[in-house]
DSSP file (Angstrom, degrees, kcal/mol; ACC not computed):
  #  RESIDUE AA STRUCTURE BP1 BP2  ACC     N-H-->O    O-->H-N    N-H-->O    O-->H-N    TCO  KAPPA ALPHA  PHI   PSI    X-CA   Y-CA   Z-CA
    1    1 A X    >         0   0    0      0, 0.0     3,-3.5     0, 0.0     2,-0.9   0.000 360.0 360.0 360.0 126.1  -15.5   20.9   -9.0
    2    2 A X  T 3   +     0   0    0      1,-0.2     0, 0.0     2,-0.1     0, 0.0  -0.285 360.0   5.8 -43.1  82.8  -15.0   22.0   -5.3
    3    3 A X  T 3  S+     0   0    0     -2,-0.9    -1,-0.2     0, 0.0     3,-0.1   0.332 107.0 100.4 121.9   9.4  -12.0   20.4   -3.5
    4    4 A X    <   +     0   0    0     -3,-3.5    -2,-0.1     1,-0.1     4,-0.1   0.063  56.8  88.8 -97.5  30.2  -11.1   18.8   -7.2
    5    5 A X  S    S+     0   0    0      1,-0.1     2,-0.5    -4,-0.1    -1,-0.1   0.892  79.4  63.9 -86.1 -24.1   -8.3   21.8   -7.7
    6    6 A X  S    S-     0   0    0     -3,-0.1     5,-0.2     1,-0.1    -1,-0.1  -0.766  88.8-121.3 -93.0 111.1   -5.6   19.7   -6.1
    7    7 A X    >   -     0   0    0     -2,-0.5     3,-2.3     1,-0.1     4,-0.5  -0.339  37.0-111.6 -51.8 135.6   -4.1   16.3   -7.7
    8    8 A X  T 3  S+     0   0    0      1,-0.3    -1,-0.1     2,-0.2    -2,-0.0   0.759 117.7  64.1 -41.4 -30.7   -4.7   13.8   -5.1
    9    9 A X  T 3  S+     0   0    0      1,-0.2    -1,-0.3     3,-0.0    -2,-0.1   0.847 107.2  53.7 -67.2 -22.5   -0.6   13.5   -4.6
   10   10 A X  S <  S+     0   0    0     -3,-2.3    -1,-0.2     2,-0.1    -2,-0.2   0.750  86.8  85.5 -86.7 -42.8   -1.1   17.0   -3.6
   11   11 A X  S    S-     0   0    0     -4,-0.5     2,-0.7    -5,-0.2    -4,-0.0   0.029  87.2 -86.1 -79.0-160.2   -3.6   17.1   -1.0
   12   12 A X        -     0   0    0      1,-0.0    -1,-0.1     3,-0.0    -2,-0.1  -0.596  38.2-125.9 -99.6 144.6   -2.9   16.5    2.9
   13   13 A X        -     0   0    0     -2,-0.7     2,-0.4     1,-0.1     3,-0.0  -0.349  25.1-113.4 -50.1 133.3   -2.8   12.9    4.3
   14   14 A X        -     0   0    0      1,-0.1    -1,-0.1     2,-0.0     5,-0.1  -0.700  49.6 -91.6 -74.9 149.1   -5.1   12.1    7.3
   15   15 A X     >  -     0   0    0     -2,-0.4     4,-1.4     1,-0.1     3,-0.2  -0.148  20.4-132.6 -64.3 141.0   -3.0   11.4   10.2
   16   16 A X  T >4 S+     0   0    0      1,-0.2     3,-0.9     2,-0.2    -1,-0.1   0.880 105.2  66.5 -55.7 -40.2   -2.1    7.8   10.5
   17   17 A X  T 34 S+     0   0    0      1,-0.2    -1,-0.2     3,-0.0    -2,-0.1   0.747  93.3  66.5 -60.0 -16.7   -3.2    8.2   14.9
   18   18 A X  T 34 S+     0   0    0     -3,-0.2     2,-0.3     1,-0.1    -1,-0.2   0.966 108.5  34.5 -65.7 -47.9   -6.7    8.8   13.5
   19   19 A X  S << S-     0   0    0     -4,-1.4     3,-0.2    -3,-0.9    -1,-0.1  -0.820  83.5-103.5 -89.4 136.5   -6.9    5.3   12.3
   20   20 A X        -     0   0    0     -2,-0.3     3,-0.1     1,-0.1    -1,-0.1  -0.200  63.4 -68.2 -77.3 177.4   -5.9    1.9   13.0
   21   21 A X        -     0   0    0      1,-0.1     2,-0.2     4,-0.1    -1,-0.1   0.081  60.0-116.8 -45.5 127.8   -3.0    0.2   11.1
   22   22 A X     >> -     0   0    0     -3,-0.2     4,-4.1     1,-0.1     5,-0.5  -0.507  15.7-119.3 -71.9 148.7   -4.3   -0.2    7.6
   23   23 A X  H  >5S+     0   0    0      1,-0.3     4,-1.4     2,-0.2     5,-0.1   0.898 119.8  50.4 -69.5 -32.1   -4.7   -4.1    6.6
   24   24 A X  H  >5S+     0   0    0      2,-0.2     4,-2.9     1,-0.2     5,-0.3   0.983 105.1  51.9 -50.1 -62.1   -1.9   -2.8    3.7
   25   25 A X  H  >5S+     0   0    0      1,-0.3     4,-1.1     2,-0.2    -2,-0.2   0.921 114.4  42.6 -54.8 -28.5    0.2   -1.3    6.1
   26   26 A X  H  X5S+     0   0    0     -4,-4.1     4,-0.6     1,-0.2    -1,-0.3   0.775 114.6  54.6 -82.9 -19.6    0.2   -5.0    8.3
   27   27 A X  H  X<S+     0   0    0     -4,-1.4     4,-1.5    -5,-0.5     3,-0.3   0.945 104.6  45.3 -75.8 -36.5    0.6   -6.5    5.3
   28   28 A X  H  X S+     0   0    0     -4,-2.9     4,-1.1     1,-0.2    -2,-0.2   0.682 112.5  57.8 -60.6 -31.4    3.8   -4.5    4.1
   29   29 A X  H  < S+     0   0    0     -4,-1.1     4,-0.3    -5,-0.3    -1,-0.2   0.633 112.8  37.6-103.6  12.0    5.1   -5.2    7.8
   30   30 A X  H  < S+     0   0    0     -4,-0.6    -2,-0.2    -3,-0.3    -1,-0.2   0.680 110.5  54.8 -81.2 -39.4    4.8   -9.0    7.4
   31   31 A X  H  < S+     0   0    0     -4,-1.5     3,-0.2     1,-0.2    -2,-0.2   0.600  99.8  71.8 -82.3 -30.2    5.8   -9.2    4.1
   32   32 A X  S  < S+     0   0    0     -4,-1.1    -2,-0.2     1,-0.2    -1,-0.2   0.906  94.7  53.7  21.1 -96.1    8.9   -7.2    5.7
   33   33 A X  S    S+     0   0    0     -4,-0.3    -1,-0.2     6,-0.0    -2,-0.1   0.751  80.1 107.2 -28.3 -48.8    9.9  -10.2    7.2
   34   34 A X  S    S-     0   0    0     -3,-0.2     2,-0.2     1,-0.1    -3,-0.0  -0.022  77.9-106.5 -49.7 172.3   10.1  -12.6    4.3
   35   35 A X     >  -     0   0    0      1,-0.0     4,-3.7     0, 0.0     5,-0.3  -0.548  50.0 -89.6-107.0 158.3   13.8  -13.6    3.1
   36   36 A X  T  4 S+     0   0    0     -2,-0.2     5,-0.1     1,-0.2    -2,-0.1   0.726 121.5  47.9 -73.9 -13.7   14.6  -11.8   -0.3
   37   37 A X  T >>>S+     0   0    0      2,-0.1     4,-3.7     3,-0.1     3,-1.5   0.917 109.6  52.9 -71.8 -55.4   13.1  -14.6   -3.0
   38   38 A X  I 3>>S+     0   0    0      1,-0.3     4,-2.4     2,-0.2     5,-0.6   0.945 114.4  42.1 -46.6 -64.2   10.0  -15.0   -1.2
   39   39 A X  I 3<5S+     0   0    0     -4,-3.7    -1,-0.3     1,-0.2    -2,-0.1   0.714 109.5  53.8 -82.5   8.8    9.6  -11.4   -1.4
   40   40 A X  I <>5S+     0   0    0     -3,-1.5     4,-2.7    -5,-0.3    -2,-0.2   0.796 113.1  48.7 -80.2 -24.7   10.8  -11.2   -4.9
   41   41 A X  I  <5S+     0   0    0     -4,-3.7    -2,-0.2     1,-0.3    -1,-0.2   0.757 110.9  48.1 -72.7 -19.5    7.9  -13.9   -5.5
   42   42 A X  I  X<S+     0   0    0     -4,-2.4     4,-1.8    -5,-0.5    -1,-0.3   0.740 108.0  56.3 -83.3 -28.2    5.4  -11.9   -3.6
   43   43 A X  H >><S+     0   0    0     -5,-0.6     4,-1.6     1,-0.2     3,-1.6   0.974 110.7  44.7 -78.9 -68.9    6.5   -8.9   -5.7
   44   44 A X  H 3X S+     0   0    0     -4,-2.7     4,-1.1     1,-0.3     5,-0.2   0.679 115.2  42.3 -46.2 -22.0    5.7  -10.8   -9.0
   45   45 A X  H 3> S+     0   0    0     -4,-0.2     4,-2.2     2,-0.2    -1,-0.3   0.891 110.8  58.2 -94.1 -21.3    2.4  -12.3   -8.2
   46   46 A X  H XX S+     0   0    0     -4,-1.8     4,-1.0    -3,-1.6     3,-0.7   0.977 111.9  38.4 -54.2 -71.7    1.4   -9.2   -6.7
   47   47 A X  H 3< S+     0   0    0     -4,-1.6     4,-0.2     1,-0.3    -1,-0.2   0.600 109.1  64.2 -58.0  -9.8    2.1   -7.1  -10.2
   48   48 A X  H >< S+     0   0    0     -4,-1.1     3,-2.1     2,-0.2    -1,-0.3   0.912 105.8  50.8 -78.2 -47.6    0.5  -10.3  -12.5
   49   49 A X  H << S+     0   0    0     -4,-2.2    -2,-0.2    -3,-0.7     3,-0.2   0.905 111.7  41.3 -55.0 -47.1   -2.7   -9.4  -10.6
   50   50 A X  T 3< S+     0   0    0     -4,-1.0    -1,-0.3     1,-0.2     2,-0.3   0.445 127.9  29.3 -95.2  10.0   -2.6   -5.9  -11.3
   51   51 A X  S <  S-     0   0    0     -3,-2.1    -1,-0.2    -4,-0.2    -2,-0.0  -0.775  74.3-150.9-154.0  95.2   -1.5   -6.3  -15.2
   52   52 A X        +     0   0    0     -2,-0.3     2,-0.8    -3,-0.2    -3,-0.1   0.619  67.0 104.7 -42.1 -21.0   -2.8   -9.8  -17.0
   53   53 A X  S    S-     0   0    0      1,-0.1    -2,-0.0    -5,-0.1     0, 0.0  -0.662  81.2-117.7 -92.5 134.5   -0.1   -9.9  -19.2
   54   54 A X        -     0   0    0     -2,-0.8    -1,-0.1     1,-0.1    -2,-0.1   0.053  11.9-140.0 -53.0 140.9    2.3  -12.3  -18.2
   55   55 A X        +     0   0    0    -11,-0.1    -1,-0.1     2,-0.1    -2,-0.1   0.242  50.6 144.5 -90.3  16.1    6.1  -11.3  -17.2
   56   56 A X        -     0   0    0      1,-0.0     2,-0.5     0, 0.0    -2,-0.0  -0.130  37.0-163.0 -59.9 140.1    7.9  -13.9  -18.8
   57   57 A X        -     0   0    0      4,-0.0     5,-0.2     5,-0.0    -2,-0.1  -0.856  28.4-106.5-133.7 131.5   10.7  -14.0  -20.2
   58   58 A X    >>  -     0   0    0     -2,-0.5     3,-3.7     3,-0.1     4,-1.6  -0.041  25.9-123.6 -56.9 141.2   12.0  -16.8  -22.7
   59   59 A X  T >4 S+     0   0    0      1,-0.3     3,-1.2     2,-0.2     4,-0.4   0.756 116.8  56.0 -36.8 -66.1   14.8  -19.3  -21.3
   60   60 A X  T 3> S+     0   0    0      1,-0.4     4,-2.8     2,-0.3     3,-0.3   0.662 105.9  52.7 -78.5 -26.5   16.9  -17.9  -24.6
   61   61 A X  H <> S+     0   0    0     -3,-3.7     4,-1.2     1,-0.2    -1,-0.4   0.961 110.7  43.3 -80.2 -43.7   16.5  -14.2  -23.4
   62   62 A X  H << S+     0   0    0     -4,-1.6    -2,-0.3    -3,-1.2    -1,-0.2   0.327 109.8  53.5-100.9  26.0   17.7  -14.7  -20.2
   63   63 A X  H  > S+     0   0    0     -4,-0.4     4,-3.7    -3,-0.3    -1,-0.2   0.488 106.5  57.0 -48.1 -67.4   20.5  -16.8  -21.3
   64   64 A X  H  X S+     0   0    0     -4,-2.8     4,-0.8    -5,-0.3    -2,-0.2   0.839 107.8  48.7 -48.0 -40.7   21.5  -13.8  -23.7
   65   65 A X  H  X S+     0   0    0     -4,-1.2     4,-2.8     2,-0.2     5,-0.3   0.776 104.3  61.3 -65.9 -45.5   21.6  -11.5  -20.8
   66   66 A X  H >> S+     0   0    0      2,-0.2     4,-2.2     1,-0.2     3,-0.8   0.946 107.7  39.4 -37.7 -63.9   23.6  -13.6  -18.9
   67   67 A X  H 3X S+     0   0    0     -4,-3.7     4,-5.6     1,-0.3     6,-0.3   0.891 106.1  61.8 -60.6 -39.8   26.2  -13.7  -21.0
   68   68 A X  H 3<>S+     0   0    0     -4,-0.8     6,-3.0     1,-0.2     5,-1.3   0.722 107.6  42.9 -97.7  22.0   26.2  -10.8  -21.8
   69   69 A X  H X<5S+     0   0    0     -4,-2.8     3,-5.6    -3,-0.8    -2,-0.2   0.907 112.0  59.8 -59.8 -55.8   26.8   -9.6  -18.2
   70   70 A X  H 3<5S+     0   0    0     -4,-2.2    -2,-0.1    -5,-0.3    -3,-0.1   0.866 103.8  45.0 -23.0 -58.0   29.2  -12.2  -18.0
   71   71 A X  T 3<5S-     0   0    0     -4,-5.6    -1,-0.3    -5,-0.2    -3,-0.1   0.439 113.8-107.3 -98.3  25.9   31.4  -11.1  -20.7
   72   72 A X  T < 5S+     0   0    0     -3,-5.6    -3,-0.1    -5,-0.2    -4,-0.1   0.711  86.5 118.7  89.0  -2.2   31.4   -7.5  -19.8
   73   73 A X  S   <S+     0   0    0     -5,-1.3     2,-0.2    -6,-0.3    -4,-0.2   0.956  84.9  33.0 -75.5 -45.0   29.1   -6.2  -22.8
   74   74 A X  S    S-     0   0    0     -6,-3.0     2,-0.3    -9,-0.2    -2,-0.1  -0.743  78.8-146.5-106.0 162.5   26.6   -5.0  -20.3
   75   75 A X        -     0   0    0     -2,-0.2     2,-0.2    -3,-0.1    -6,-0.1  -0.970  16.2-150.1-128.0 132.8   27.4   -3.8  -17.1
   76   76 A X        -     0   0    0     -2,-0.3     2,-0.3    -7,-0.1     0, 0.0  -0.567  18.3-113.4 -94.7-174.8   24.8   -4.6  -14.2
   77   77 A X        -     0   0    0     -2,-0.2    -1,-0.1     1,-0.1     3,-0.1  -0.672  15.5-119.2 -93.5 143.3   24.1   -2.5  -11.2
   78   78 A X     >  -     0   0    0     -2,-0.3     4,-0.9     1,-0.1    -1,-0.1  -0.020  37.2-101.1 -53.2-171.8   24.5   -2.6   -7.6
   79   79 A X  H  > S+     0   0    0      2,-0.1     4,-1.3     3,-0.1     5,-0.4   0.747 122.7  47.7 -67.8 -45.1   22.0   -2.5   -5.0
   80   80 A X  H  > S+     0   0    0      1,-0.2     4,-2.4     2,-0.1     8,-0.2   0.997 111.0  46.5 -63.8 -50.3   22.9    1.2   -4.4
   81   81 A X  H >> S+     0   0    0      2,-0.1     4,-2.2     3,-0.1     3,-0.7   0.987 114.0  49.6 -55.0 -47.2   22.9    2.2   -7.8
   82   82 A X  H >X S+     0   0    0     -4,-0.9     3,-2.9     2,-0.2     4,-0.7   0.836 117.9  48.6 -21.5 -83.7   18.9    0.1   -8.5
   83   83 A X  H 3<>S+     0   0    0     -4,-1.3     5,-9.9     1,-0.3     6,-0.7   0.614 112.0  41.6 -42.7 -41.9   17.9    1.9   -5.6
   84   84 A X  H <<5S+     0   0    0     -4,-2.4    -1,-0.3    -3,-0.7    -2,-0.2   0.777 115.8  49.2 -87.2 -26.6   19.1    5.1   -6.6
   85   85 A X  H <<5S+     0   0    0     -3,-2.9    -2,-0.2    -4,-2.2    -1,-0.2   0.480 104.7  55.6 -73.5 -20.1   18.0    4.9  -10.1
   86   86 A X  T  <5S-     0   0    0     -4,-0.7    -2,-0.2    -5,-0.2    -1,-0.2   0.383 128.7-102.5 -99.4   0.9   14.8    3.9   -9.2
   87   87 A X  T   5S+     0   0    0     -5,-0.3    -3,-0.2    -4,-0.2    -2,-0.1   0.773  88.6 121.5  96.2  29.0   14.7    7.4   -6.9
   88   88 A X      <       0   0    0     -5,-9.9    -4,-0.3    -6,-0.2    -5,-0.1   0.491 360.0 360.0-102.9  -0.4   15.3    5.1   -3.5
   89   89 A X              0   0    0     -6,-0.7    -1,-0.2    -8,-0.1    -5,-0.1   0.214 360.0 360.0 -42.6 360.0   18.2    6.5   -2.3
């Protein structure tokens, strides 16, 4: 198919001047704003819409993890490393 050789990641953007702010983009620079629960709570309700299955995780699980950060069995990460691990760097 004509102008299907290219994966979408591939082809070229129209320029953002062409258009006005996309209602995403105003949303992103609102959400911006929020203090860092709010926009972890934003994060989560966003990603239950897109996936039905519930994130939960039982009181006893995240108990377990606690501790074992606590006592040094697991080691968490910083902000830099997350970031960096998740290819934010």
């Amino acid at each position: 198919m004509k102008g299907f050789e290219k994966s979408p990641l591939e082809r070229p953007l129209i320029s953002a001047t062409v258009f006005p702010m996309s209602q995403v983009a105003e949303l992103l620079k609102e959400a911006s704003k929020l203090d860092p629960l709010d926009r972890a709570e934003l994060v989560s309700s966003l990603l239950e819409d897109l996936d039905p299955r519930p994130h939960w995780v039982p009181d006893e699980e995240v108990f377990r993890r606690l501790e074992d950060l606590k006592s040094g069995r697991v080691k968490g990460l910083s902000e830099e490393e997350f970031r960096e691990a998740c290819g934010r760097s």
